[in-house]
C-alpha positions in Angstrom: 125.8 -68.7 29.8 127.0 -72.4 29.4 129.1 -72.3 26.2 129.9 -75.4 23.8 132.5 -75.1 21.4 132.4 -77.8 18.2 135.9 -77.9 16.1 138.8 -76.2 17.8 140.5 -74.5 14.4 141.4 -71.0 14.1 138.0 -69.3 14.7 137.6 -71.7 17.8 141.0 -71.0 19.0 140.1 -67.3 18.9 136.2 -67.0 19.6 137.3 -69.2 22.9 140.1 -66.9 23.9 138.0 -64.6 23.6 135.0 -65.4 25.8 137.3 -67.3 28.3 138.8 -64.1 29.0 136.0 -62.0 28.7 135.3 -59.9 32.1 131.7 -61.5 32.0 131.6 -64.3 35.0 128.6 -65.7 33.1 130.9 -66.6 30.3 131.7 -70.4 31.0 132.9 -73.3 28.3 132.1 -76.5 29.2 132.6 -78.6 26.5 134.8 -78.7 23.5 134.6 -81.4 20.5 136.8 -81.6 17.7 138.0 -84.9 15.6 141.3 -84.0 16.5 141.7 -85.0 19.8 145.1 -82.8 20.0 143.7 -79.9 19.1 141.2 -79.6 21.4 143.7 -80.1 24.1 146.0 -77.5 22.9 142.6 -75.3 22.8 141.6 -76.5 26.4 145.5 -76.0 28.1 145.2 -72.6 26.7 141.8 -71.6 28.1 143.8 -73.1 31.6 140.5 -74.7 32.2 140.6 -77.9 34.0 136.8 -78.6 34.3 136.1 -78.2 30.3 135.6 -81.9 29.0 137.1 -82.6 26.1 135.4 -84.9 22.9 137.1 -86.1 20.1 134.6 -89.1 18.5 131.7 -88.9 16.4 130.0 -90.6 18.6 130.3 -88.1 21.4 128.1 -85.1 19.7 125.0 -86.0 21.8 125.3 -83.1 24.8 121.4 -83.5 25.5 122.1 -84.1 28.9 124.6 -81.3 29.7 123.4 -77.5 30.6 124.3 -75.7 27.1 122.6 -72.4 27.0 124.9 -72.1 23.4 126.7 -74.4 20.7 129.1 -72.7 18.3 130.2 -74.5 15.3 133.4 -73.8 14.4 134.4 -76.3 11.9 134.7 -76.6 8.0 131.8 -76.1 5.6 132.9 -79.4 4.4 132.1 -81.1 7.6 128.9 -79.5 8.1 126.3 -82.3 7.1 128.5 -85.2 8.7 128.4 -83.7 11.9 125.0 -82.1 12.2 123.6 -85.2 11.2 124.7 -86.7 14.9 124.5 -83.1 17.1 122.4 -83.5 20.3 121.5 -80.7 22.3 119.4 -79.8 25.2 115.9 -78.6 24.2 116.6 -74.6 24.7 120.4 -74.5 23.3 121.5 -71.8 20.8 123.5 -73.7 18.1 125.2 -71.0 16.0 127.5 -71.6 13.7 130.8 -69.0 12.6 130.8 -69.6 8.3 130.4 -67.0 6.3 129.5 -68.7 3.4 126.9 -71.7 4.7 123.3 -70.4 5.2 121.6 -70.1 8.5 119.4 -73.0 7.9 121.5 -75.8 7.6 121.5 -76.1 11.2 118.2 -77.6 11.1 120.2 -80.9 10.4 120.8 -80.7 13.9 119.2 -82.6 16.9 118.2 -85.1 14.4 116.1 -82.7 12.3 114.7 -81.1 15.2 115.8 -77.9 16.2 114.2 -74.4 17.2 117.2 -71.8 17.9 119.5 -71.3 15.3 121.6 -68.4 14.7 124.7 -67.0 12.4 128.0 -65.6 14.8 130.1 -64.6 12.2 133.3 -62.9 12.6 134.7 -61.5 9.7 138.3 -61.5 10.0 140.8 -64.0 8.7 142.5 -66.0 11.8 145.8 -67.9 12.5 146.4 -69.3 15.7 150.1 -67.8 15.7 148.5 -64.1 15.3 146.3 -62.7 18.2 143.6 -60.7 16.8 141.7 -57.2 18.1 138.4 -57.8 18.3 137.3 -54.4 19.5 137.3 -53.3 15.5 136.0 -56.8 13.7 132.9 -57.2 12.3 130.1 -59.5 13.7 127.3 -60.9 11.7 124.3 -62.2 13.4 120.9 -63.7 12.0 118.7 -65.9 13.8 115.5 -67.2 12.6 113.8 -65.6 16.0 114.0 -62.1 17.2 115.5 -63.0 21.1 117.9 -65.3 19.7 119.2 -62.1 17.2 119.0 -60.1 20.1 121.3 -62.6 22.3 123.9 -63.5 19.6 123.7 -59.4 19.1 124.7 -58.5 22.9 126.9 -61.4 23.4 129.1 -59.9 19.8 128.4 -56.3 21.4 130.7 -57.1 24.2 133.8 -57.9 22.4 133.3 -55.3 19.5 131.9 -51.9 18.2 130.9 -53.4 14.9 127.7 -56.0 14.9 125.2 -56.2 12.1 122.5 -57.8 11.6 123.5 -59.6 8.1 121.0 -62.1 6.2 122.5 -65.5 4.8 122.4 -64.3 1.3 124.5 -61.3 2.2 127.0 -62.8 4.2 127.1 -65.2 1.6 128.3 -62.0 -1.2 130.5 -59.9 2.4 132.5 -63.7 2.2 133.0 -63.8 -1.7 134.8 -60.1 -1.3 136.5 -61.2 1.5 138.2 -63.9 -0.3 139.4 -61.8 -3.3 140.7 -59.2 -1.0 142.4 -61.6 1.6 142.6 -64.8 0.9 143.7 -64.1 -2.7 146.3 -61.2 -2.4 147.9 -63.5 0.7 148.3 -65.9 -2.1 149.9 -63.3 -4.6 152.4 -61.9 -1.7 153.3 -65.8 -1.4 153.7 -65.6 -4.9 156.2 -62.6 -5.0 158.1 -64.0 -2.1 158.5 -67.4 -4.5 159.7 -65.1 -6.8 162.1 -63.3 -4.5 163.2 -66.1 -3.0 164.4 -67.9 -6.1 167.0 -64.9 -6.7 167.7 -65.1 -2.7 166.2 -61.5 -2.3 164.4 -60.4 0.8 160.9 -60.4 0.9 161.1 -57.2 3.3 162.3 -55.3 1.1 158.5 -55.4 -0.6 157.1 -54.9 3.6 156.7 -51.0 2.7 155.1 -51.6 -0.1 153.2 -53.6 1.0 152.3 -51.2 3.8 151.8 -48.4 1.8 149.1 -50.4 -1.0 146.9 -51.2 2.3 147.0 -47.8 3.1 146.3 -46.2 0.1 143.2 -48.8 -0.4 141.6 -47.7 2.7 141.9 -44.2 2.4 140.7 -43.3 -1.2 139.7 -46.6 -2.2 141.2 -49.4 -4.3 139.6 -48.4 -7.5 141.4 -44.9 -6.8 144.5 -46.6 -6.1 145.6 -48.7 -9.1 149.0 -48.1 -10.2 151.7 -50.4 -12.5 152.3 -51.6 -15.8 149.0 -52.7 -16.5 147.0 -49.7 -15.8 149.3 -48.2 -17.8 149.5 -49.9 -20.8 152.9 -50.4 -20.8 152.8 -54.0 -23.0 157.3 -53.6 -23.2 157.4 -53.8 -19.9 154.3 -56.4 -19.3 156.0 -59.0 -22.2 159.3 -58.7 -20.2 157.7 -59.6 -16.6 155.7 -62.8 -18.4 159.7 -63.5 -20.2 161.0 -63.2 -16.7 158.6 -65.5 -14.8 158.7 -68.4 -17.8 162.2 -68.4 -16.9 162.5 -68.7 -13.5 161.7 -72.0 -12.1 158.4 -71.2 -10.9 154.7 -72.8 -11.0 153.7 -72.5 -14.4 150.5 -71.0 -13.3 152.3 -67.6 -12.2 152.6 -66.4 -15.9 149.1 -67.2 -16.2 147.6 -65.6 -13.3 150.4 -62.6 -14.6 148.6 -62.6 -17.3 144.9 -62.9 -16.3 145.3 -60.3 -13.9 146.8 -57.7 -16.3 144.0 -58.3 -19.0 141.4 -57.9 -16.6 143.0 -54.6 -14.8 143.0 -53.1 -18.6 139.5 -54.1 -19.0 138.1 -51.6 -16.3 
């Protein structure tokens, strides 16, 4: 399988790794496009693959005349319209694209409005180039709009992991919407406490159990089990003295507020 790879971000960086060094020999990337000329060649020194050509214009998404058996698109939701609008493939190529929260059949933009195999490759995990990831345990999505193109995406995810699903766009769309609360927005409050600890020059890991422990507790009985602190509690001495404490410090203004919003809707459950 002839593999081309469109935007060379953090899903790229990783999806890439991954089938580069996959044990299959039928694995094989051939092309990689991104607007950022240096990131695809960070992407391509790291695959050590000297045959992968390397794009880097908007005018160089036509690949009609290469022998792509699949296209993943790996790139922003934003960008999605710009760049489908000029993506070329050959006749039989699988485009699939890697968002959880864009619908399967935007991809019809491709090929100038003419496209037949589309799919959804969706790994659901949250990815830095810095951090190497375990596939073996991460989630895949799939959907295709026809029943050998789910069953290709399907095998192709089952060799890199134990988990694959067969997930519609309206359901991915909801699995991404939790995803964000539970990772993208407590990263941002653990960047908020390290603000906070930093501005009295205290070590964050000192909160690194803590931390530890809260993730652990979650998965075994469940975060609604699991909620502890002042706000559960009721404890509005304590809850007044935090919101004192952070209008002090010289902090965003919007920590008190998300303090605040956060406590009121804990004590509404």
């Amino acid at each position: 399988m002839n593999i081309i790879f469109i935007g060379a971000g953090n899903v790229a960086w990783h999806l890439a790794s991954l089938f580069s060094n996959s044990k299959t020999e039928d694995l094989q990337i051939t092309h990689i496009w991104s607007r950022n000329k240096e990131n695809a060649e960070l992407l391509k020194n790291k695959l050590n693959n000297n045959d992968l050509k390397i794009h880097s214009s908007i005018t160089q998404l036509d690949f009609s005349k290469t022998d792509a058996d699949l296209a993943i698109l790996a790139i922003a939701d934003g960008a999605f319209e710009s760049i489908l609008s000029k993506l070329i493939l050959p006749k039989n190529c699988i485009l699939a694209h890697t968002s959880g929260s864009q619908p399967m059949e935007i991809l019809k933009l491709a090929n100038q409005n003419f496209i037949k195999n589309i799919g959804v490759f969706y790994p659901l995990q949250t990815f830095s180039k810095a951090k190497e990831v375990d596939f073996n345990d991460i989630p895949f999505c799939i959907e295709s709009n026809e029943k050998e193109i789910e069953e290709k995406l399907t095998n192709l995810a089952k060799q890199f992991s134990q988990k694959v699903f067969q997930v519609s766009s309206k359901d991915r769309s909801i699995l991404h919407v939790a995803a964000v609360f539970a990772c993208n927005f407590s990263n941002y409050l653990w960047t908020i406490s390290e603000q906070i600890l930093k501005e009295k020059n205290l070590p964050f890991d000192m909160l690194k159990p803590l931390l530890g422990e809260t993730l652990k507790k979650a998965l075994e009985i469940n975060p609604s089990n699991a909620q502890t602190g002042p706000a559960i509690r009721n404890d509005e001495k304590v809850i007044t003295k935090h919101l004192e404490m952070i209008k002090e410090m010289n902090l965003d203004d919007n920590f008190g507020q998300i303090y605040k919003l956060m406590t009121e809707s804990i004590q509404k459950k």
